[in-house]
N, C-alpha and C positions, 0 to 999 in steps of 0.2 A: 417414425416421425418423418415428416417430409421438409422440404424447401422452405413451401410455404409457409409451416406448421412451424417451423424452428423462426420465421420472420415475424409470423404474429406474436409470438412469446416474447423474442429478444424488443419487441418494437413496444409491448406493452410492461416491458421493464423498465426500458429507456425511458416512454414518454410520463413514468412518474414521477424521473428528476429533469427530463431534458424536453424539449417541444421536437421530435424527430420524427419525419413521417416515414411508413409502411415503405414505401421506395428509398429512400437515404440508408433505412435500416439494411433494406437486402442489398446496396451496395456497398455498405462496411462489412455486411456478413459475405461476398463474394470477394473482395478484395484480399481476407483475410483467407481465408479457402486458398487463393490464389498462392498467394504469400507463403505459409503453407505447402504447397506441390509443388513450388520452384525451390524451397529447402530441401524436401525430399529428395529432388532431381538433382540438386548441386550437391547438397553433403551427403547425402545418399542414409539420412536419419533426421526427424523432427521430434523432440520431447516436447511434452508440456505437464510439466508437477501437479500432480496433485490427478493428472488426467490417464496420461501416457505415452509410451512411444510409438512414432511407424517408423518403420524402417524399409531398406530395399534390398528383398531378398533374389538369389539369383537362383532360377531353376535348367537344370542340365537338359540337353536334348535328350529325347526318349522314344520309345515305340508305342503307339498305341493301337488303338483298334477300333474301327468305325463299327459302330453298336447296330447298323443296318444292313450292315453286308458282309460284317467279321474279319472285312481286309484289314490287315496290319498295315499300320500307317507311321511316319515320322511325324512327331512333333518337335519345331525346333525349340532349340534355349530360349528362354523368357526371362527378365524382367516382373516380380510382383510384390503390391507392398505389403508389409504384415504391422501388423498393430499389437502392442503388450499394454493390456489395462494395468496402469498404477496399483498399488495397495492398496490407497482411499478410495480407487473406483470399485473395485473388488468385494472391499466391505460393504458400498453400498448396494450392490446388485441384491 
């Protein structure tokens, strides 16, 4: 699903109970996003019930290896987030 595709959906739920247009929608649906990656960033974990967690996981420098030329290269330490689907998202996949 895309941007787009998650705006049309959330915008034709809304405007069954509420009069909200296609732009007001994708700015609550950004906002929230927002909202969102500054939890991650500050507590360094976001739940949401029923959904799931991100979290931020820490990866160790390492060696690797450029797939074009076979040189071994460093990669440094990273920062990345991981997501664990809830047990209600689970069941419903």
């Amino acid at each position: 699903m895309t941007k787009a595709e998650l705006i049309d959906r959330v915008a034709q739920q809304i405007s069954k109970s509420a009069d909200v247009s296609k732009k007001a929608t994708g700015e609550i649906i950004d906002l929230a996003v927002a909202e969102v990656a500054k939890a991650i960033k500050k507590e360094k974990r976001f739940s949401y019930p029923g959904f799931g967690t991100f979290n931020v996981k820490s990866r160790k420098a390492r060696k690797g290896r450029n797939p074009q030329t076979g040189e071994v290269i460093n990669i440094k330490a990273s920062k990345s987030v991981s997501f664990k689907p809830a047990p209600e998202l689970k069941k419903k996949l």
